[in-house]
C-alpha atoms as one frame of an Amber mdcrd trajectory, in Angstrom:
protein
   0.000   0.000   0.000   1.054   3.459  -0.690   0.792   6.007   2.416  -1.803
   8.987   1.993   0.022  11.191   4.026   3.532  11.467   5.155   3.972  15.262
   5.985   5.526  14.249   9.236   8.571  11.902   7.542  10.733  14.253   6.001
   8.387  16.975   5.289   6.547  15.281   2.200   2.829  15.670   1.406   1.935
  12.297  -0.618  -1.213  13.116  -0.585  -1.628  13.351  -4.642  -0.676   9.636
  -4.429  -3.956   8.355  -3.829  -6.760  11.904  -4.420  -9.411  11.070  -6.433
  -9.506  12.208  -9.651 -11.593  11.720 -13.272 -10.855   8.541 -15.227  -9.191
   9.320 -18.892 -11.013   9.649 -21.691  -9.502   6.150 -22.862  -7.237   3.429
 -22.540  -5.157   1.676 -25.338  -3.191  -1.397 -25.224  -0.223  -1.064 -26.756
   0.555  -5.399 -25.421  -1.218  -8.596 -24.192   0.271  -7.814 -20.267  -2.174
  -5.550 -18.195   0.488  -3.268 -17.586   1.467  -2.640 -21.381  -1.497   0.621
 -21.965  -1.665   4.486 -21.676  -4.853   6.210 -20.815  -5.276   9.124 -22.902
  -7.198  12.499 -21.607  -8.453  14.089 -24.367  -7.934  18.137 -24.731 -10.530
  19.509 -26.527 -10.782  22.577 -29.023  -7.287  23.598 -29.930  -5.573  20.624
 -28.529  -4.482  19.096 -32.611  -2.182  22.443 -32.521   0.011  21.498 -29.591
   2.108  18.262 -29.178   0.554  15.388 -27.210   1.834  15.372 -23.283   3.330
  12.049 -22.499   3.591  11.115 -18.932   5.723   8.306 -17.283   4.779   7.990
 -13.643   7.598   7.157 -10.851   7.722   5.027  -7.944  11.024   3.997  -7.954
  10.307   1.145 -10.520   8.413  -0.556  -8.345   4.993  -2.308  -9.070   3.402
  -0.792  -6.088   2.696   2.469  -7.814   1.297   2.892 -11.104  -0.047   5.213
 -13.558  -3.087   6.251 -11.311  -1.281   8.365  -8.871  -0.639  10.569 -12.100
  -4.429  10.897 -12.757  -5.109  14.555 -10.639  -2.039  15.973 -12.697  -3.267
  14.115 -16.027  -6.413  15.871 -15.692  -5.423  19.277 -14.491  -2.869  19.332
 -17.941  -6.481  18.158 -19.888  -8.232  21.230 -18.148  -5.635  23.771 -19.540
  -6.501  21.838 -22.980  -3.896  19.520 -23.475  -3.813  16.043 -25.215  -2.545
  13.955 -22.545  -0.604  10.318 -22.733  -0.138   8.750 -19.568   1.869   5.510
 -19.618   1.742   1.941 -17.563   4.255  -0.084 -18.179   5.955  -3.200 -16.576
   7.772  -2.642 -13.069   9.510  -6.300 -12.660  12.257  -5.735 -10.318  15.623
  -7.041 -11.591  14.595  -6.761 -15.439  14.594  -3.244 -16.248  14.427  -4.177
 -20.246  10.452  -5.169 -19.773  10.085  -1.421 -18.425  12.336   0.114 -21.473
  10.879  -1.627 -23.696   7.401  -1.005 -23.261   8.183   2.653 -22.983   9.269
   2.578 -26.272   6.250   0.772 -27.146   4.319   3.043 -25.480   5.646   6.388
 -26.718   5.326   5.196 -30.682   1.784   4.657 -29.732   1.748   8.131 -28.580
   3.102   9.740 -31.443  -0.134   8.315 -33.338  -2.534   9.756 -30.898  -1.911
  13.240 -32.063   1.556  13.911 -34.275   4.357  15.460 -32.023   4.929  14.869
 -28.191   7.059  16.280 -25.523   7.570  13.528 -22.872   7.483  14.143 -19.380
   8.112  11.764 -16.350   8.149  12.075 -12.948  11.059  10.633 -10.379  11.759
   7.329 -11.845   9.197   7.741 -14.428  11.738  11.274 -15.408  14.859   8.872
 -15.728  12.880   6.631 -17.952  12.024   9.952 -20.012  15.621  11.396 -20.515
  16.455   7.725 -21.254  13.955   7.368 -23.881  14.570  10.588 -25.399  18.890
   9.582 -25.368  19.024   6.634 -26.512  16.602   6.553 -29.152  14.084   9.405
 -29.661  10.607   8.178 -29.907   8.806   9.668 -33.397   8.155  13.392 -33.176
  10.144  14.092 -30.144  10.023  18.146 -29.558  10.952  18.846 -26.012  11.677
  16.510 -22.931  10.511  17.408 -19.390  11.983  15.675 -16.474  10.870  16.408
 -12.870  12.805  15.180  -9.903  14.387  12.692 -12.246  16.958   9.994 -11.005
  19.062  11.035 -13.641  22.407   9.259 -12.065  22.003   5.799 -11.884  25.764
   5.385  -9.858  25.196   8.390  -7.583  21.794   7.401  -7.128  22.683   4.023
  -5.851  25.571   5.222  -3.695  23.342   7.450  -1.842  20.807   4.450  -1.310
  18.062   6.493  -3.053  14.925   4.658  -2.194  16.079   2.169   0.000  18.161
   0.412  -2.637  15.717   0.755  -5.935  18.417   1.378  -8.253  19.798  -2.135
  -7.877  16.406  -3.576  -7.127  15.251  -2.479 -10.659  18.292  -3.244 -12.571
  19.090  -6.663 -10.760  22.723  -5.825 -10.499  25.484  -2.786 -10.088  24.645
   0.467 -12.049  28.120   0.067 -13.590  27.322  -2.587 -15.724  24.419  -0.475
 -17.387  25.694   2.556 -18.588  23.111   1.931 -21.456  20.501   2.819 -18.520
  21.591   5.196 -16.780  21.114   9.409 -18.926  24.064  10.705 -16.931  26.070
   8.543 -19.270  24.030   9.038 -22.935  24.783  11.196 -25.361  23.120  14.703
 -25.392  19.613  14.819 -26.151  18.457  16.833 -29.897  17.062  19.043 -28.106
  18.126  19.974 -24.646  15.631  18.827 -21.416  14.508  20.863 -19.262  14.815
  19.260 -15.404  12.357  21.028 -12.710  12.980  19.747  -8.915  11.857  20.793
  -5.871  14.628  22.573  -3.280  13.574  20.441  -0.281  13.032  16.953  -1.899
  14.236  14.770   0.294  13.357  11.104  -1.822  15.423  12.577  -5.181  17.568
  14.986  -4.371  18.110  17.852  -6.852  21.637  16.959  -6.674  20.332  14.454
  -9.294  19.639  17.368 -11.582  22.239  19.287 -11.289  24.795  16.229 -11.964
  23.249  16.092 -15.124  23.311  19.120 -16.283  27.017  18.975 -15.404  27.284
  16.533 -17.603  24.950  17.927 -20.395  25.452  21.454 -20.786  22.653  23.554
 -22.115  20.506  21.079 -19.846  18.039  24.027 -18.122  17.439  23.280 -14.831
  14.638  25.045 -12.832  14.700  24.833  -8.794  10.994  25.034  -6.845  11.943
  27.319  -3.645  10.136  25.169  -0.523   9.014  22.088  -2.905   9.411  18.430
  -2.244   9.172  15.753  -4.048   5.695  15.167  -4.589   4.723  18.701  -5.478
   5.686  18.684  -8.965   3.197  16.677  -9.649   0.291  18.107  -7.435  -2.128
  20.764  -8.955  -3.011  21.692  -5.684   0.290  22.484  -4.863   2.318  26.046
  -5.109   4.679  24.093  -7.586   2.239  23.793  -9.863   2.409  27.583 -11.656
   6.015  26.328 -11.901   5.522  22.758 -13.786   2.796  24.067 -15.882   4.921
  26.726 -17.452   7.344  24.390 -18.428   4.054  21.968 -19.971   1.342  24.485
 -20.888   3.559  27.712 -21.838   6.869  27.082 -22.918   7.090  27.587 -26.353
   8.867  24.648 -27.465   5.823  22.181 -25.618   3.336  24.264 -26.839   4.149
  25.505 -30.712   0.312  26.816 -30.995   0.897  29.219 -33.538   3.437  27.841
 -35.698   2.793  24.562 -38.132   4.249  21.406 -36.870   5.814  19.736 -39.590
   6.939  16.247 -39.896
């Protein structure tokens, strides 16, 4: 089970984890598992102009949490009229090619729902997103959002980030996966943008800045006062923050210019 509440354990609100919210406007299976589908939230008027959202929900990797803890923040991007992607995929600790695999899977699907995408992913679900985008961009890639990613599989481990869930999900030492881990991909087309919270305390923003170390031209935006969770709460006061980066930005939005391709 996934706590409600944990505001008195390091200062994080989990509280988005398990709000109600409205179920998408559908669901597509993109394999024969139960976990291989993305529920899509439809946009509205306008939506065709801008590039499909594409979510990848965190959770360390681990099967426990899935794709409906993203389903307050899935909507709230549908209410400001976006086409929204949100994607399950398989968490089998110890095999980390079923999950990067099926995000592949799942983000070609994606790219069919409504032309170009900018793919966003939260905590684990942001290191599977500046994988993705790395190592092999899906079709119509335009911009890359990570928040609070683990974007340094070796550091990540070393500090015992989520009591162990970096070897937990790869089944062995980070070293021997350098094709898994962003910090050690080549640069992304174009550059991510990384948003994290000044006082998480599950991902630090360490993680962020690391990478951009490593990836220059990597912008990396810093929440005063947010944790972990708040990037991807509405409700929150990180939320102006995360939808600018979603909503406004022009390189997620491109409302007034043709998309080509």
């Amino acid at each position: 089970m996934i706590d409600d509440h944990d505001a008195a354990a390091g200062g994080e609100d989990r509280s988005v984890l398990t709000r109600a919210a409205p179920e998408p406007d559908e669901v597509r299976m993109y394999g024969d598992d139960p976990d291989q589908l993305v529920e899509i939230y439809r946009g509205g008027t306008g939506a065709a102009r801008r590039p499909v959202l594409c979510l990848v929900h965190g959770g360390f990797w681990r099967p426990a949490y899935d794709r409906t803890h993203l389903r307050p923040f899935a909507s709230a991007l549908r209410d400001e009229g976006r086409t929204v992607v949100s994607v399950e995929y398989r968490r089998v600790p110890g095999d980390p090619d079923a999950s990067t695999t099926d995000i592949r899977a799942a983000l070609a699907l994606a790219a069919e729902v409504g032309g170009p995408i900018v793919v966003a992913g939260h905590s684990a679900g942001g290191h599977l997103a500046l994988w993705a985008a790395a190592s092999g961009p899906p079709p119509g890639l335009v911009a890359t959002v990570a928040l609070a990613p683990v974007a340094d599989l070796v550091a990540a481990r070393r500090a015992g980030l989520g009591d162990g869930a970096v070897a937990a999900f790869l089944g062995a030492d980070p070293d021997t996966r350098p094709d898994l881990d962003p910090i050690r991909l080549g640069p992304i087309g174009s550059a991510p943008t990384i948003v994290h919270g000044e006082r998480d305390r599950i991902v630090p923003p360490d993680q962020a800045r690391r990478y951009a170390d490593a990836h220059p031209g990597t912008e990396v935006v810093v929440v005063p006062g947010a944790g972990h969770f708040a990037l991807i709460d509405p409700l929150s006061p990180a939320w102006p923050v995360v939808r600018s980066r979603l909503v406004d930005d022009p390189a997620t939005c491109l409302s007034r210019r043709p998309v080509s391709g």
